[in-house]
N, C-alpha and C positions, 0 to 999 in steps of 0.2 A: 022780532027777528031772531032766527034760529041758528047756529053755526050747521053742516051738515049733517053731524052725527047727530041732530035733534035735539044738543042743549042749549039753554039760552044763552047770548054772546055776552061775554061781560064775566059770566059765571065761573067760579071753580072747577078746574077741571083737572084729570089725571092726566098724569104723563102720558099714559097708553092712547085716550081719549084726544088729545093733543096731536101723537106721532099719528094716530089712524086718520086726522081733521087734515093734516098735512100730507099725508097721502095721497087722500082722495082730491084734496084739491091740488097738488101736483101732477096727478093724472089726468083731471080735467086739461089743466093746461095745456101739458102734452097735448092730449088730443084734440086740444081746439090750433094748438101750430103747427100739429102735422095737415089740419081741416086748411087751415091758411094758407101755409106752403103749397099745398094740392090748389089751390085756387091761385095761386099767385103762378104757379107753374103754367097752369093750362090756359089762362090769361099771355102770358107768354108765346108759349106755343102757337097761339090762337095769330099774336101778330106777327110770329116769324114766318106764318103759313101767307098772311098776308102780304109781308113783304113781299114773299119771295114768289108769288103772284104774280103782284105789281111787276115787278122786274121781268118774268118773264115776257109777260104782255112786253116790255117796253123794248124789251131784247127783240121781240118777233117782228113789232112795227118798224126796227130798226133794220132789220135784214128785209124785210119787204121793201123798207124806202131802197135799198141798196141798191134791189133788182132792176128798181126803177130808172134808178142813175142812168143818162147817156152817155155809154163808154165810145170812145176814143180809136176808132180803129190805127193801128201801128204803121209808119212809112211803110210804102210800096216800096219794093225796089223799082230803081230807073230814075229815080229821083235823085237830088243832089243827096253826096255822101261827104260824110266829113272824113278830111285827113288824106284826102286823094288831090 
């Protein structure tokens, strides 16, 4: 097993060799949590899209059943009134 800069691990090594081993694996890093983030984001996205799907759908059936409803026609006039 090799450290990244190609010396054996375990082994003596220089400062320089050390700060550049630390480097480069800090930058992996980085770039493997901005790869996460990006995935975890659009995993996200993915169900907010979904949600808000759902809900329309449920919005829509909900105003259809509405139309459905048997409304109520209002007193005629001619009829009893109150307060007279």
């Amino acid at each position: 097993m090799s450290a990244p800069d190609g010396s054996p691990v375990g082994a003596e090594r220089s400062i320089g060799q050390l700060f550049a081993s630390a480097t480069t694996e800090l930058s992996a890093l980085v770039h493997d949590e901005i790869a996460l983030a990006k995935a975890q984001l659009k995993r996200d996205v993915k169900r907010g899209a979904v949600g808000g799907a759902v809900l329309a759908v449920a919005g829509a059936a909900i105003r259809k059943q509405q139309g459905r409803r048997v409304r109520v026609a209002p007193p005629t006039s001619g009829g009893p009134q109150d307060g007279i």
